[in-house]
C-alpha positions, 0 to 999 in steps of 0.5 A: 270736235271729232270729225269722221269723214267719207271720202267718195272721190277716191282714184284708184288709177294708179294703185299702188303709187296713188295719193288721194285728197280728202276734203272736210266742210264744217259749218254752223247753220244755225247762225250767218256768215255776219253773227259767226266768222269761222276760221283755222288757226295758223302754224298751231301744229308744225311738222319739224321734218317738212314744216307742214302747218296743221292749222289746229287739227290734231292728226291721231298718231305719231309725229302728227300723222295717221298711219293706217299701215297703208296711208300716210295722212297730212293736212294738205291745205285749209281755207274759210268759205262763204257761201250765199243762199236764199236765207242769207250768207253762211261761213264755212271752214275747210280741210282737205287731207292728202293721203300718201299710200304706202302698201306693204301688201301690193309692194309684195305683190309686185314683187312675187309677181316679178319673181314667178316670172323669172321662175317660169323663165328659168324652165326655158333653161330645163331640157325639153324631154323632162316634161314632168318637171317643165310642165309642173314649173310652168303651171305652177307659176302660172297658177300662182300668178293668178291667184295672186292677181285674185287676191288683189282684185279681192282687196280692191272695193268694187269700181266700174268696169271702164275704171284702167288700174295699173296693178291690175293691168300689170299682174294681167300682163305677167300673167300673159307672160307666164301663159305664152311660156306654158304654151311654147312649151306645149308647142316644143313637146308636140314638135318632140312627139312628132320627131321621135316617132319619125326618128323612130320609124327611119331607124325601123326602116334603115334597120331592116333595109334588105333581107334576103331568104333562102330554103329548100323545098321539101319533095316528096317521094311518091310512087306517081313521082314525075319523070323528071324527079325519077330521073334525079333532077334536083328541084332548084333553090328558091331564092326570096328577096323580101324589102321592108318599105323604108322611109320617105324622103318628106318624112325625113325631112319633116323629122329634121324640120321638127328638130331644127323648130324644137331647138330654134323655139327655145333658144329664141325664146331665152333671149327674146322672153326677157327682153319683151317682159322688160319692155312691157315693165317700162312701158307700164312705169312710163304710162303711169301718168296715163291713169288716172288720178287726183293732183289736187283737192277738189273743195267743190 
């Protein structure tokens, strides 16, 4: 007999760290529970490794299990039922599978994921005036992480919207981490901008703090020439004091906040990143259990 069974009470709560239970009801309607007795047969099969019993049941594949490349399948248990109707009593056997996943793919994803934020982070360790490189490792990353967050939830068949996983929750939040880098360092170069052209207006200021300016006027010498210029008075030098307005007191000050903001902003965010985005990878392993997910067969 060859059984191809659908298994709709998959719970994919803790992808990718999920174990799902299958279960199978074979029965003869055509005869009662007191003309046909259905039954497995006992220790048939065995694992040598585990000692699991297989009850009859040829699992495809090797050493008795099926690998689809995701699933490790195994018999997780087997029991014969009799259930009572209208038209009488009817025996039935069941099986229920338990499927262990073990996923290449959302094991990588985790891992590029853990990896493109220790990338970001290292940009908190490149010098804020190269913005062009700063910024490409900032966006990059984010990009990445988020198409990386896209490509799972494409694998994934469609759920609810109430439905919590823990791989999507955990590429959400590290794709959070690697946005709030990108916006510190929005943040730090605006403070740059602001600084440099006050800087550059203090140094304009202190540059040409005080001119002085002399020069001589130019008389002419007319034949209706006053009295006084007749009579050899010499004009007098005209003497301008000229003073570029300097900078203010609170613009110095601001610069000197902006500086003191920029420098304070990366270096609190190098030590305060990794310990924030390791906190939020221990308490996601330890809320684990939170989500939900199947313990047992359910036979009903």
């Amino acid at each position: 007999m060859r059984l191809e069974i659908s298994c709709p009470s998959f719970s994919f709560g803790q992808l990718p760290f999920d174990t799902q239970f299958c279960h199978a009801t074979i029965g003869v309607y055509r005869y009662r529970a007191t003309e046909v007795e259905l039954n497995w047969y006992n220790n048939t099969y065995a694992d040598p490794e585990d000692g699991t019993d297989f009850y009859g049941i040829d699992i495809i594949g090797d050493e008795l299990h099926l690998k689809s490349g995701e699933f490790k399948l195994t018999v997780h248990g087997v029991r014969a039922n009799t259930k009572r109707y209208s038209t009488g009593a009817y025996q039935y056997a069941q099986v229920c599978f338990k499927m262990e996943r073990d996923s290449r793919f959302y094991t990588l994803s985790i891992v590029i994921a853990l990896l493109l934020v220790v990338a970001t982070y290292s940009g908190l360790w490149v010098s804020p005036a190269a913005a062009p490189g700063r910024i490409a490792l900032a966006f990059l990353c984010f990009l990445m992480v988020l198409n990386n967050l896209n490509s799972v939830i494409a694998k994934m068949p469609p759920l609810a919207a109430s439905t919590h996983i823990w791989l999507l929750d955990f590429l959400i939040g590290t794709t959070v981490f690697n946005f709030l880098l990108l916006v510190e360092y929005a943040v730090v170069n605006f403070m740059m901008t602001e600084g440099a052209a006050l800087a550059k207006k203090e140094a304009a200021a202190a540059a040409a703090a005080a001119t002085t300016t002399t020069f001589k006027p130019i008389v002419g010498v007319l034949a209706s020439a006053t009295t006084d210029t007749e009579a050899g008075a010499r004009p007098e030098d005209v003497t301008i004091n000229t003073r570029r307005p300097s900078i203010s007191a609170a613009e110095r000050g601001k610069a000197a906040k902006h500086k003191v903001a920029r420098n304070m902003s990366d270096v609190t965010c190098r030590f305060a990143f990794p310990v924030l985005y390791a906190l939020f990878v221990v308490v996601m392993l330890g809320s684990l259990e939170a989500y939900g997910h199947a313990t047992e067969c359910d036979w009903d």
